[in-house]
VOPAGU-2260 file (C-alpha; in pm, 1 decimal, decimal comma):
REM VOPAGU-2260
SITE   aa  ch    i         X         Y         Z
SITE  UNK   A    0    1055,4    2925,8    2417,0
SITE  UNK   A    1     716,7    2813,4    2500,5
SITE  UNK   A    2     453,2    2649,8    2328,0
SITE  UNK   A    3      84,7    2488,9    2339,5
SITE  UNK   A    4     -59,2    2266,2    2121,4
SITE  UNK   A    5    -395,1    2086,6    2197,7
SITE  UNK   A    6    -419,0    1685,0    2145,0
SITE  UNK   A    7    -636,0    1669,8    1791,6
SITE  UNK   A    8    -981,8    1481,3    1805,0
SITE  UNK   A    9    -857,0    1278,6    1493,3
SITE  UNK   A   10    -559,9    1162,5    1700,8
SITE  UNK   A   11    -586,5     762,4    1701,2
SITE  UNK   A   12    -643,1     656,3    2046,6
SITE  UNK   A   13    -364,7     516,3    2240,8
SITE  UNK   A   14    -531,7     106,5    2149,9
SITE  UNK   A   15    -546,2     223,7    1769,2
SITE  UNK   A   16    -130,5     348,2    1828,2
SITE  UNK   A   17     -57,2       4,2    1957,2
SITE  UNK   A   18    -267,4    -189,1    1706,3
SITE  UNK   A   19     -69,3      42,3    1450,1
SITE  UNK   A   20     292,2      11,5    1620,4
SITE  UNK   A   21     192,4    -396,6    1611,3
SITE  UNK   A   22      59,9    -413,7    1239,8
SITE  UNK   A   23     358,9    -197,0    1138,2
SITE  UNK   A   24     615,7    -530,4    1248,5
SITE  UNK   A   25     336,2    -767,5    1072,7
SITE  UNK   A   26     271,0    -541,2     753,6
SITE  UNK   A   27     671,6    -521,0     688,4
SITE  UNK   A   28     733,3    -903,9     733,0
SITE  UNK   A   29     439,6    -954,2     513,4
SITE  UNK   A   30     570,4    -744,6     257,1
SITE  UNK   A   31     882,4    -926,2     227,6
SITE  UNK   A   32     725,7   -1226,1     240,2
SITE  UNK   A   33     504,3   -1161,2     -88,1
SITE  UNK   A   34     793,3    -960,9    -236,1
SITE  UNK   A   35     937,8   -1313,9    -328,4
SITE  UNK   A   36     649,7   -1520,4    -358,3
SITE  UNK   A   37     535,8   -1665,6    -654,2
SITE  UNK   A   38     203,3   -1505,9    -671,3
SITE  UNK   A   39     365,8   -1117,3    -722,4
SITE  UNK   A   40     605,2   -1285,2    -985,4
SITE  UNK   A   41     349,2   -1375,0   -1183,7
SITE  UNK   A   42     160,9   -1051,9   -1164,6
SITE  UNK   A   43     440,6    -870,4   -1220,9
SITE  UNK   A   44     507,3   -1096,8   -1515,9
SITE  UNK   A   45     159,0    -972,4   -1623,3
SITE  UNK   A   46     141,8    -652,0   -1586,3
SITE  UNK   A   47     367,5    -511,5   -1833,8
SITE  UNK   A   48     129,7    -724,1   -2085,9
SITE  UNK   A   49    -162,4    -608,0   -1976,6
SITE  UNK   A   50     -50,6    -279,8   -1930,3
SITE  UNK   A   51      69,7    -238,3   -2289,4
SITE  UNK   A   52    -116,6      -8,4   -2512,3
SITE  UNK   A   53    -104,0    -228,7   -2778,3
SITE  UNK   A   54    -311,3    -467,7   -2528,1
SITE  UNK   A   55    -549,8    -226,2   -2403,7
SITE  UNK   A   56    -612,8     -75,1   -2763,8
SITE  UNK   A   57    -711,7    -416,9   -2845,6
SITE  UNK   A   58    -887,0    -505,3   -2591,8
SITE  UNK   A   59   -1102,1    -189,0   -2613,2
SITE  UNK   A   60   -1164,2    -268,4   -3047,4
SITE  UNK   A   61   -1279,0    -611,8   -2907,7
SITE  UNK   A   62   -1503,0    -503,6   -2636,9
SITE  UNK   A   63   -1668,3    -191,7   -2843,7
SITE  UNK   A   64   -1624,5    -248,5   -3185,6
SITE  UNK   A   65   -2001,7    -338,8   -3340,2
SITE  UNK   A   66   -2007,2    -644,3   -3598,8
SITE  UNK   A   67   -2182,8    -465,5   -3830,8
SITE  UNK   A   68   -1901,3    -212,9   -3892,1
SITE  UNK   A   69   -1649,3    -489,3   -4013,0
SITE  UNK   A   70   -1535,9    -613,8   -4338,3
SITE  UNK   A   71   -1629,2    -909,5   -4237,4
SITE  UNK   A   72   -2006,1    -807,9   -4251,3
SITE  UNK   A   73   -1989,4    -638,1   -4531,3
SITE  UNK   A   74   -1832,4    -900,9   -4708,8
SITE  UNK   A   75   -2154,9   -1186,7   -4588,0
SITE  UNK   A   76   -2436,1    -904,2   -4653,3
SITE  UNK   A   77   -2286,0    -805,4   -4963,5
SITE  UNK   A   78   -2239,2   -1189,0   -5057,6
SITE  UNK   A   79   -2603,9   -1258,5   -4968,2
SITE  UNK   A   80   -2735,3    -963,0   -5151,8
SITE  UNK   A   81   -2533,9   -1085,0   -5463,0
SITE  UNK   A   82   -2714,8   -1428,9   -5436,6
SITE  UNK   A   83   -3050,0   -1237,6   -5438,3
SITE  UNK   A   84   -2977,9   -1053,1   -5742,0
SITE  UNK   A   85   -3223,4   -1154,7   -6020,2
SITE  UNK   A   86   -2963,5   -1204,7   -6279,0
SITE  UNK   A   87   -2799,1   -1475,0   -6029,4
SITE  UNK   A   88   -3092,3   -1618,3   -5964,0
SITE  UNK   A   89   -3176,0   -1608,2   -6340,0
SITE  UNK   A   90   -2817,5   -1763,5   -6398,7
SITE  UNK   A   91   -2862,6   -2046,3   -6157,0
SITE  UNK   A   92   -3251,6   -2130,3   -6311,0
SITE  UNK   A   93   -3099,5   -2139,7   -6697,9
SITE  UNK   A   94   -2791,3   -2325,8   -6593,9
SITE  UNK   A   95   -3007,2   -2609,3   -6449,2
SITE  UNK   A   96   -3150,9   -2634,4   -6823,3
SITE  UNK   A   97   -3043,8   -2948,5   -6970,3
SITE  UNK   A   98   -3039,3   -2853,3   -7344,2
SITE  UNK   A   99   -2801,1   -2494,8   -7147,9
SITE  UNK   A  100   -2547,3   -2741,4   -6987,6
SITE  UNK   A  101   -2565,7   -2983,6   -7334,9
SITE  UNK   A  102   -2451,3   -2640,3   -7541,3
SITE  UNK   A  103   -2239,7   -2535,6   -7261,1
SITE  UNK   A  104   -2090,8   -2880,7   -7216,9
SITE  UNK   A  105   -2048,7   -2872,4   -7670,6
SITE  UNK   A  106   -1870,8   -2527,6   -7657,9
SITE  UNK   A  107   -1575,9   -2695,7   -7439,7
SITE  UNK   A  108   -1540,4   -2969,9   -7742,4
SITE  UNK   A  109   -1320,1   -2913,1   -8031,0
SITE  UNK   A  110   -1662,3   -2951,6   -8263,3
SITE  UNK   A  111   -1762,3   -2632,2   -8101,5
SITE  UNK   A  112   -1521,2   -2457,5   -8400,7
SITE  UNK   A  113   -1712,1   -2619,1   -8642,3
SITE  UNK   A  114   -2023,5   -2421,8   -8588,0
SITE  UNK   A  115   -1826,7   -2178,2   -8797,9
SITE  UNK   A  116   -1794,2   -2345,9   -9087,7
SITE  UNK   A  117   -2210,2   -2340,5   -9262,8
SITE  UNK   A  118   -2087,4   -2688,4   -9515,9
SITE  UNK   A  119   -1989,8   -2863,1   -9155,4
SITE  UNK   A  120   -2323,0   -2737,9   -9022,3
SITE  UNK   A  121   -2565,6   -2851,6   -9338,9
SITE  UNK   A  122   -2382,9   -3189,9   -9341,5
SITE  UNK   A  123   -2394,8   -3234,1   -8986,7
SITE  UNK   A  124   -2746,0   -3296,8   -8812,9
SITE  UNK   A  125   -2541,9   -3288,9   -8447,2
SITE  UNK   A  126   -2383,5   -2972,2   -8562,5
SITE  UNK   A  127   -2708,2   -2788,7   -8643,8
SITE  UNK   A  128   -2886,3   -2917,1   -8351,5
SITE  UNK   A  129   -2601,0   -2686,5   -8136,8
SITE  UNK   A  130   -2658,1   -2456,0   -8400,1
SITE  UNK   A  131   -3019,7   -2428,6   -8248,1
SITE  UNK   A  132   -2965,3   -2432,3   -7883,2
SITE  UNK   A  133   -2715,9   -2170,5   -7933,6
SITE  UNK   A  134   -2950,5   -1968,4   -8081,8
SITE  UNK   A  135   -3246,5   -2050,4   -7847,3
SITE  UNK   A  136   -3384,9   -1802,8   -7589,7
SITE  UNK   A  137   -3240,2   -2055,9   -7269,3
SITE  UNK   A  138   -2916,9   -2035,1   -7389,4
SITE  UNK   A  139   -2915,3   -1662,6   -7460,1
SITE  UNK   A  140   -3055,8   -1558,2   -7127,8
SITE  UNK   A  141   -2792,4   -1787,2   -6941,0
SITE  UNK   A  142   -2527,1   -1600,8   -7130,2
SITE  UNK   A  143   -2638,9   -1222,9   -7071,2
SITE  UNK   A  144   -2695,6   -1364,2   -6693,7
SITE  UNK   A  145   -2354,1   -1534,7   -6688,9
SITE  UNK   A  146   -2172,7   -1210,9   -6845,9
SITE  UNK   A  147   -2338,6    -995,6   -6594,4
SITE  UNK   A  148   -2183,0    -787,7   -6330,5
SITE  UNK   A  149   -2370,2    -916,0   -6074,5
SITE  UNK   A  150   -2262,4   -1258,9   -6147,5
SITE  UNK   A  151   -1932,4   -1190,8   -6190,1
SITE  UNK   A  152   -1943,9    -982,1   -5811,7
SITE  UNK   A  153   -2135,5   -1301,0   -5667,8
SITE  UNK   A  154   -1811,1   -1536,7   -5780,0
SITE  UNK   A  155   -1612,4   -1301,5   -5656,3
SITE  UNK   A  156   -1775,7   -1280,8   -5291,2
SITE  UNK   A  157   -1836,5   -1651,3   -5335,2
SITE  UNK   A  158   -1490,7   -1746,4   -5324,5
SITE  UNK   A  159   -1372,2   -1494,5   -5041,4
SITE  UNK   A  160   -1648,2   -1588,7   -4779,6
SITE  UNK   A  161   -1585,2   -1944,6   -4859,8
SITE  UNK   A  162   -1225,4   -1891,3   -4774,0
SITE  UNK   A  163   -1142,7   -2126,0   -4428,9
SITE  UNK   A  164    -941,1   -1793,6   -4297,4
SITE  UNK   A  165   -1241,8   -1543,1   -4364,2
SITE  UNK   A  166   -1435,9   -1810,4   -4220,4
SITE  UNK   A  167   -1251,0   -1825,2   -3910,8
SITE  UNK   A  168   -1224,6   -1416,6   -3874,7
SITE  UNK   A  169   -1628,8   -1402,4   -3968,1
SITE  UNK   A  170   -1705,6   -1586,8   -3681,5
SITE  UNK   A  171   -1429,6   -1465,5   -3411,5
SITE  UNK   A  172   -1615,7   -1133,9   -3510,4
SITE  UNK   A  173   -1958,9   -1197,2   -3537,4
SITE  UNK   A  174   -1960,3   -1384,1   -3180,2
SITE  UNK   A  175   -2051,1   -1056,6   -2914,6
SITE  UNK   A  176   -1829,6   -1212,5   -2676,8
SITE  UNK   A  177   -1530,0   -1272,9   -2846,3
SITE  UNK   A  178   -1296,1   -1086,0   -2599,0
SITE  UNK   A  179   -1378,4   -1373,1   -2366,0
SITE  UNK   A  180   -1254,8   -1658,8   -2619,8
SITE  UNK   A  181    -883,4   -1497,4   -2648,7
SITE  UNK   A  182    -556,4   -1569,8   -2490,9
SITE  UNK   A  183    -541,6   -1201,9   -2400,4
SITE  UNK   A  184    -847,0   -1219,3   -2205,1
SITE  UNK   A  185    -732,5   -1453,9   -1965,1
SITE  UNK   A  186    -441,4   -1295,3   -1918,9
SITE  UNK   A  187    -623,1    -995,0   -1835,6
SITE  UNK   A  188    -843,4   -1213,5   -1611,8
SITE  UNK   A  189    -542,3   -1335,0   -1428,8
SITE  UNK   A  190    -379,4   -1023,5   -1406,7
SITE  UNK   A  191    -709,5    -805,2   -1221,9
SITE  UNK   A  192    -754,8   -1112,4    -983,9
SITE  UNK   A  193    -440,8   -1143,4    -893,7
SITE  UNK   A  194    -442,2    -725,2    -838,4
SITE  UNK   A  195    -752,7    -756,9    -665,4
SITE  UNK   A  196    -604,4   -1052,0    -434,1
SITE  UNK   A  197    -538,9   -1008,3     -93,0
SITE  UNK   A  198    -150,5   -1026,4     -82,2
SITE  UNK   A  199    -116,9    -819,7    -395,5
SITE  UNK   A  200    -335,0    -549,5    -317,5
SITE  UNK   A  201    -173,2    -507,4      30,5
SITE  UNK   A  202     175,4    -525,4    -127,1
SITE  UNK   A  203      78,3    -238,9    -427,2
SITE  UNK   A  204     -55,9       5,4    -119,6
SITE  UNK   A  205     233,0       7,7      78,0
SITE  UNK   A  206     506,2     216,4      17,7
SITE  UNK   A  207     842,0      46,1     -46,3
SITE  UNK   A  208    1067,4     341,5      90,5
SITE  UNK   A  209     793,7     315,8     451,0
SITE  UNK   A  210     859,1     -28,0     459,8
SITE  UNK   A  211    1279,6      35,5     392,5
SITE  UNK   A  212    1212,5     356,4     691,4
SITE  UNK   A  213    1032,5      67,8     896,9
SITE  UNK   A  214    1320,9    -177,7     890,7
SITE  UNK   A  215    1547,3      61,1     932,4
SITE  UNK   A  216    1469,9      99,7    1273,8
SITE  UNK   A  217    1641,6    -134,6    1533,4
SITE  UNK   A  218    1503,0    -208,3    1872,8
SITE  UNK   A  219    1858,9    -161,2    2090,8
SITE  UNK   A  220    1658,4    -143,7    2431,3
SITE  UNK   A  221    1353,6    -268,5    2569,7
SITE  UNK   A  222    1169,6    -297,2    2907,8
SITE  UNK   A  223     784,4    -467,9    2909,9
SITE  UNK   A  224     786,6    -385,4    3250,2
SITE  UNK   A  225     712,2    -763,2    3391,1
SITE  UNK   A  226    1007,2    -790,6    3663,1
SITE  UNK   A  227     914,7    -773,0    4010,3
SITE  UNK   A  228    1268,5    -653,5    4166,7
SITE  UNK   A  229    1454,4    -415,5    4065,5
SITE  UNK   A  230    1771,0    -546,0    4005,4
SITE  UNK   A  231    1612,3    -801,1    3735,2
SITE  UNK   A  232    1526,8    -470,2    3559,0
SITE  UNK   A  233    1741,7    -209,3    3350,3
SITE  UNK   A  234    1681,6      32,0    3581,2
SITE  UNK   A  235    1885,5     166,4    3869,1
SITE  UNK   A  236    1724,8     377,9    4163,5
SITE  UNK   A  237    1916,0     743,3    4243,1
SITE  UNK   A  238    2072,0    1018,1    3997,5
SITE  UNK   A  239    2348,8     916,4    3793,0
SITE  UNK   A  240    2714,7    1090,6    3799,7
SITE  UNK   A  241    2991,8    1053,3    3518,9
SITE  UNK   A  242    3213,3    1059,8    3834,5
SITE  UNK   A  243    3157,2     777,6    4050,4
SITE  UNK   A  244    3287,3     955,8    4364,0
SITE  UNK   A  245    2934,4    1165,8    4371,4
SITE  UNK   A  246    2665,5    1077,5    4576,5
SITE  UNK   A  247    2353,3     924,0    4341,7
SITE  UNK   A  248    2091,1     853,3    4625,8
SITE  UNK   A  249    2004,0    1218,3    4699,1
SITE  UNK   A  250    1777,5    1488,6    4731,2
SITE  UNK   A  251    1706,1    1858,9    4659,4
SITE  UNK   A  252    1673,1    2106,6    4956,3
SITE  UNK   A  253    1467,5    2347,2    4688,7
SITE  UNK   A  254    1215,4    2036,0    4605,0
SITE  UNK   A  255     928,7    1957,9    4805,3
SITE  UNK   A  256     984,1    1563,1    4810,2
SITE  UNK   A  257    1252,7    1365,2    4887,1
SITE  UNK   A  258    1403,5    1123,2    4676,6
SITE  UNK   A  259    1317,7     718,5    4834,8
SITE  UNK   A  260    1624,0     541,9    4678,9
SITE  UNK   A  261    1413,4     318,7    4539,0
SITE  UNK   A  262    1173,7     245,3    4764,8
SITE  UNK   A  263     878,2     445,9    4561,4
SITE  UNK   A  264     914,1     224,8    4247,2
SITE  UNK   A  265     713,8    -113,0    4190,0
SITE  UNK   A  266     564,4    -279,6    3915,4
SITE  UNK   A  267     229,9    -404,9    3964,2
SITE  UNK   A  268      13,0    -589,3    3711,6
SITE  UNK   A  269     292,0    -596,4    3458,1
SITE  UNK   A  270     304,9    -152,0    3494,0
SITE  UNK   A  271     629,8     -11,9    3605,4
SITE  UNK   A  272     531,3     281,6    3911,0
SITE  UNK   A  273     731,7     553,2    4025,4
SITE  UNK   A  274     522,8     738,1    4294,7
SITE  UNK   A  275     500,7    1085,2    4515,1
SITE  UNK   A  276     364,4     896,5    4861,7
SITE  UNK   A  277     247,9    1139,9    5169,8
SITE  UNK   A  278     509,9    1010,1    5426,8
SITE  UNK   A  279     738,9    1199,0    5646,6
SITE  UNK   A  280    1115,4    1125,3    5537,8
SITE  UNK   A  281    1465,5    1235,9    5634,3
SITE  UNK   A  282    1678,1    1218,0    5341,8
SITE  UNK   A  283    2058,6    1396,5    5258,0
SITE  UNK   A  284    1920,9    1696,3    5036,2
SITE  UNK   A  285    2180,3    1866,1    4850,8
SITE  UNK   A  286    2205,8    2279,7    4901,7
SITE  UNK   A  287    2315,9    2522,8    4721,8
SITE  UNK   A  288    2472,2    2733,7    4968,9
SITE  UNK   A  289    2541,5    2445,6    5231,6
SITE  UNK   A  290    2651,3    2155,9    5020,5
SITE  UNK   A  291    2445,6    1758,2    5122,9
SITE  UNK   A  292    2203,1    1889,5    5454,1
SITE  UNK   A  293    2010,3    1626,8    5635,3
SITE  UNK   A  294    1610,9    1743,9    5545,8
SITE  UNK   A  295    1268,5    1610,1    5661,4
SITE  UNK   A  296    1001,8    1619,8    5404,5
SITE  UNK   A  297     655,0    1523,1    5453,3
SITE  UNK   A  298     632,5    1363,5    5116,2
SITE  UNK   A  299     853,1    1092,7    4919,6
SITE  UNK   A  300     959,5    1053,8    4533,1
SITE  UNK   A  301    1188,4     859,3    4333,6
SITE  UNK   A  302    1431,5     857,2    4014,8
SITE  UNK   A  303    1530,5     553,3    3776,9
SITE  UNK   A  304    1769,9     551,0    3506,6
SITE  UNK   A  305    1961,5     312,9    3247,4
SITE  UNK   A  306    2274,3     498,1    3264,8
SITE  UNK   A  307    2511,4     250,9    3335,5
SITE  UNK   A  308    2314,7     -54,7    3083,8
SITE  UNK   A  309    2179,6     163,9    2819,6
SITE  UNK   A  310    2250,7     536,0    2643,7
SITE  UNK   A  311    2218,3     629,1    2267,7
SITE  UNK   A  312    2231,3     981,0    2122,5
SITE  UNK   A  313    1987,6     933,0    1806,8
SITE  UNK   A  314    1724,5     696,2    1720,0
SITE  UNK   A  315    1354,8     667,6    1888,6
SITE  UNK   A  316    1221,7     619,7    2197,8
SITE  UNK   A  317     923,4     525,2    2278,4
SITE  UNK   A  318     716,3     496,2    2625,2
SITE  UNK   A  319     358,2     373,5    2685,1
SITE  UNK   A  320     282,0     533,3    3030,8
SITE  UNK   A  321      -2,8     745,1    3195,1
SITE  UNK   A  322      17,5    1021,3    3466,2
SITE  UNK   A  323    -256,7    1094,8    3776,2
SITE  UNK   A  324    -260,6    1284,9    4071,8
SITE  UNK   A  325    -132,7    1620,1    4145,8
SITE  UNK   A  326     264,5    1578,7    4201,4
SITE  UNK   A  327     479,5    1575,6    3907,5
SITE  UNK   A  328     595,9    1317,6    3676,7
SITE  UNK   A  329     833,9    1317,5    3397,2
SITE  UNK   A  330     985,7    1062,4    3168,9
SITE  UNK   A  331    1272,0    1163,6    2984,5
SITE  UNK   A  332    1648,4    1146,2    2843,7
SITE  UNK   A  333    1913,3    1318,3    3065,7
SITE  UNK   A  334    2292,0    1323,8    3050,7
SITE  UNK   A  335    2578,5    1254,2    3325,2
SITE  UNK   A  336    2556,1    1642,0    3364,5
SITE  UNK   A  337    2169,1    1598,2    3379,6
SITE  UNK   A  338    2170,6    1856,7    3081,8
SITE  UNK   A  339    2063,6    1852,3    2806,1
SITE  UNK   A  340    1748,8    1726,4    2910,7
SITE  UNK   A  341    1472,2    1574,0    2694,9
SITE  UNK   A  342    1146,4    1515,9    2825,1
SITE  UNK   A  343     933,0    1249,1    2680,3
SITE  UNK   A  344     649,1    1341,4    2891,7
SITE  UNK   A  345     659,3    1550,7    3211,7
SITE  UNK   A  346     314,5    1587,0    3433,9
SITE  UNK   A  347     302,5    1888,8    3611,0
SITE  UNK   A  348     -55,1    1830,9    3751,0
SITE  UNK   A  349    -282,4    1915,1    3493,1
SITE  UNK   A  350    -135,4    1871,6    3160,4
SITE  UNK   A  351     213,2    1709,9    2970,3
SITE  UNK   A  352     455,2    1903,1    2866,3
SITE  UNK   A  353     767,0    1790,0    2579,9
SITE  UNK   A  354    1055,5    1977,1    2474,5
SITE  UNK   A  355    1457,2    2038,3    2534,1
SITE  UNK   A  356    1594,9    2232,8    2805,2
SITE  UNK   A  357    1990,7    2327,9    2782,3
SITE  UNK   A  358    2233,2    2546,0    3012,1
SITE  UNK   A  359    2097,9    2844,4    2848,3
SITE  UNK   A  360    1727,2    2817,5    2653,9
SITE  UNK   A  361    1475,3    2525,4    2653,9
SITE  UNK   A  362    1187,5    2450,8    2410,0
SITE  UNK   A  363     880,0    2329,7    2572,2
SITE  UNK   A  364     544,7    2307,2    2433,9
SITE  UNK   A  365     220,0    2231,1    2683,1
SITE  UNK   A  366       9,2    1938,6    2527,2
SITE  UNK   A  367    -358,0    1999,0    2643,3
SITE  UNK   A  368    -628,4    1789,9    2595,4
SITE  UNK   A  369    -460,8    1454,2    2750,7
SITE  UNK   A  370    -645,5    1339,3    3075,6
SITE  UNK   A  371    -508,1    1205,7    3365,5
SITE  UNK   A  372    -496,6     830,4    3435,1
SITE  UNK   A  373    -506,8     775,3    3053,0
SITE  UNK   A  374    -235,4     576,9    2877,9
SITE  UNK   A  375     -45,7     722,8    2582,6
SITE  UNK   A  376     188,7     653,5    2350,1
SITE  UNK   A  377     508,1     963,2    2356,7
SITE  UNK   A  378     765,3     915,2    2106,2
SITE  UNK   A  379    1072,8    1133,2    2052,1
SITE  UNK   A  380    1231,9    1071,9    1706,9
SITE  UNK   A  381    1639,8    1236,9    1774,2
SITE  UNK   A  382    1823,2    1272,3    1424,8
SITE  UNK   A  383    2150,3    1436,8    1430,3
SITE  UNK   A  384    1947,7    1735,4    1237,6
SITE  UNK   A  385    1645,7    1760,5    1508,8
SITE  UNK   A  386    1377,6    1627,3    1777,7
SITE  UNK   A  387    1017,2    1529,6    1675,4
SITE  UNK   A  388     772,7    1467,4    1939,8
SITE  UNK   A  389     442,5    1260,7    1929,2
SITE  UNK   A  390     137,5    1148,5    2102,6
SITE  UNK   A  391      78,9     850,2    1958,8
SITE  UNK   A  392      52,6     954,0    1589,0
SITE  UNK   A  393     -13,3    1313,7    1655,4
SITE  UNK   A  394     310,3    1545,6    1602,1
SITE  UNK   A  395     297,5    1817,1    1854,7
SITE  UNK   A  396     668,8    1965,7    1857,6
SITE  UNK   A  397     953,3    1946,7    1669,3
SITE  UNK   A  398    1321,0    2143,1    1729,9
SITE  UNK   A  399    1651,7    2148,3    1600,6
SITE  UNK   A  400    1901,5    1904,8    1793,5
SITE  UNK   A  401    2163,2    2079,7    2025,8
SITE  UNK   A  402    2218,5    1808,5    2226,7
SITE  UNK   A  403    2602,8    1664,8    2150,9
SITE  UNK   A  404    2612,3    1421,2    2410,5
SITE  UNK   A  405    2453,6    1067,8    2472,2
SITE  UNK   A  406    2135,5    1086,4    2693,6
SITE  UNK   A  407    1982,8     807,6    2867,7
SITE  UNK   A  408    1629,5     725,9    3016,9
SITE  UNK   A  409    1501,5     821,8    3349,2
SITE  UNK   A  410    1192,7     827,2    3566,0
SITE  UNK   A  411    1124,6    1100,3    3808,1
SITE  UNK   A  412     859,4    1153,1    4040,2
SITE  UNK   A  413     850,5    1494,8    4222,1
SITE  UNK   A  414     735,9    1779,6    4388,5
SITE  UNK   A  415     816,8    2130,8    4350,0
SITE  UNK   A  416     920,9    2299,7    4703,0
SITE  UNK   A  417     593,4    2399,8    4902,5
SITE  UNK   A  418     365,4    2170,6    4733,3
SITE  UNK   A  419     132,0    1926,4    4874,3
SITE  UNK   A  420      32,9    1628,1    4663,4
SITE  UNK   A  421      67,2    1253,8    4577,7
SITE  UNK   A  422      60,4    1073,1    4238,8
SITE  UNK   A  423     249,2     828,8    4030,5
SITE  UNK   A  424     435,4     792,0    3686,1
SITE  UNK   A  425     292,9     426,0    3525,6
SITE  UNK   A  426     466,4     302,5    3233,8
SITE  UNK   A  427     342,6     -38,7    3030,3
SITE  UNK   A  428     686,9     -40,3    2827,3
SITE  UNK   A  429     975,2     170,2    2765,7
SITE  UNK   A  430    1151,5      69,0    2388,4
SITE  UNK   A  431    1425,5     281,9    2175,3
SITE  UNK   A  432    1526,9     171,4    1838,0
SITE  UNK   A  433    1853,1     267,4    1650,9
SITE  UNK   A  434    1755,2     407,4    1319,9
């Protein structure tokens, strides 16, 4: 089946893939790094603290609650308003009478019984002179002022706002900032600048089971493309044959190029090239009908693979590489049988195409939008349930896997019989990891 998708505008540029590929390997060591660090234990310490309702609730009474609607208030302004009453005030002014604190002072003496008794009073000058202030206007007031309920509510109110504890709540209340002078609110001080840090807001927006997918991934083969002979490399020039007997440095008699064993792939500025040259070449071409023919071609390719140093059957693989001219270029994951074939990225000219091909179907899907000359990051993630393609972080196909065999990387530059063109496959780096 075939398929076209067009390259998104949102797609992250191939820089922006790299940037993310390389901040992926720094963002997961980081991770782990803070993971045991000191500074997340104590957050993490924190935050079921802070996090508490219990906490919250109180630190929301602390922050809102208005002075003036506690007990604490009404217990002062109802105290002061006691001590403003006239029958206090009235008390306090009588008490301060001498000849009221002499009577009050007589009434605590055992001669205050006396005052009973009218013989003890007529012989007793002292006794009738109490007889008088008792009976005086002074000492009447203070009484009927003492008696009162005002005075009695003053005393009470007194002896509560006096208390050291009340004291000590009055004024935790009373002060507007009182959330700051608590235990809690450093704690909850602690707790937001530690969330608002650097390491622990990274580490609370990454996603642990990312960073566990991240890991998970092993890098089992690798090529930066630096070497400047091939035989320092992991590649090997020709087709590749599970039996050795076959021929691997050959052409096709249907293709329009014919395969250079070798000789069209360089590296040059630390970019692996596999190129379609205009050059007339004689080259064994294999035929159909005739079996290996000796053909001249007017234009030269080439084919690389890892066969005998690196094959997988799952996992992802990964290839930085750009496409120009006209001729064809693919990059992609063949067998010993050459099918099932996977194409990374194959050029036909104009635009890339991805996808499967077997002995019997393929799925290919056309990727428009990508120009030529421009580097790009394809990816093919192979799980033993299917095959997801990408440009850089762009998904454009994805198909169930059908493979069953091991596949391994290869290079191909090519032409198509009765076409007329050059051009060149450039890769920066080639990497697979093992999930």
């Amino acid at each position: 089946m075939k398929h076209v998708t067009q390259l998104k505008a949102d797609t992250l540029t191939t820089a922006q893939m790299e940037d993310r590929i390389r901040q992926v390997s720094i963002d997961v060591r980081r991770y782990r790094e803070i993971e045991v660090s000191a500074e997340l234990a104590e957050f993490m310490a924190l935050k079921p603290i802070v996090e508490a309702k219990e906490f919250q609730d109180y630190k929301h009474e602390l922050l809102t609650t208005n002075y003036k609607d506690r007990e604490e208030y009404r217990l002062i302004t109802g105290y002061e308003r006691a001590k403003r009453s006239h029958h206090v005030r009235w008390y306090h002014f009588y008490r301060g009478l001498k000849k009221v604190q002499d009577y009050m002072h007589f009434t605590e003496t055992s001669d205050f019984a006396k005052l009973k008794d009218p013989e003890a009073v007529k012989a007793d000058p002292r006794l009738r002179q109490m007889q008088r202030l008792g009976n005086s206007f002074a000492v009447k007031r203070y009484l009927v002022h003492k008696n009162s309920e005002a005075v009695s509510e003053y005393y009470r109110l007194r002896d509560i706002v006096n208390n050291t504890e009340f004291r000590t709540r009055n004024h935790f209340w009373k002060n507007p900032k009182r959330w700051y002078t608590t235990l809690q609110s450093q704690q909850d001080g602690k707790y937001e600048a530690l969330k608002k840090s650097s390491n622990i807001s990274f580490f609370l927006a990454q996603d642990p089971k990312k960073i566990a997918e991240y890991e998970s991934y092993q890098e089992i083969f690798a090529d930066a493309c630096q070497w400047n002979r091939m035989q320092d490399s992991p590649w090997q020039a020709g087709f590749y044959y599970g039996n050795a007997k076959l021929k691997t440095n050959h052409s096709y008699a249907n293709e329009g190029a014919a395969m250079n064993n070798g000789r069209n792939v360089y590296t040059k500025d630390g970019r692996l090239i596999v190129a379609v040259k205009a050059e007339h070449v004689s080259a064994p071409a294999w035929d159909e009908k005739k079996g290996f023919i000796m053909k001249d071609y007017d234009y030269s390719g080439d084919v690389i693979q890892t066969a005998e140093k690196f094959r997988a059957d799952e996992g992802m693989f990964q290839v930085k590489a750009s496409f120009t001219g006209k001729a064809h270029g693919a990059i992609c994951l063949i067998s010993e049988k050459h099918l099932p074939i996977v194409r990374l990225a194959e050029w036909d000219g104009k635009n890339v195409v991805v996808g499967a091909t077997y002995d019997k179907f393929e799925e290919q899907t056309t990727v428009e939008g990508l120009k030529e000359g421009q580097e790009y990051v394809f990816t093919c993630v192979i799980t033993p349930a299917d095959l997801t393609w990408y440009v850089n972080n762009q998904e454009v196909a994805r198909t169930a896997n059908k493979l069953g065999t091991k596949l391994f990387p290869a290079v191909i530059a090519f032409l198509h019989e009765g076409e007329k063109a050059t051009g060149q496959v450039g890769i920066d780096w080639f990497k697979a990891y093992k999930h």
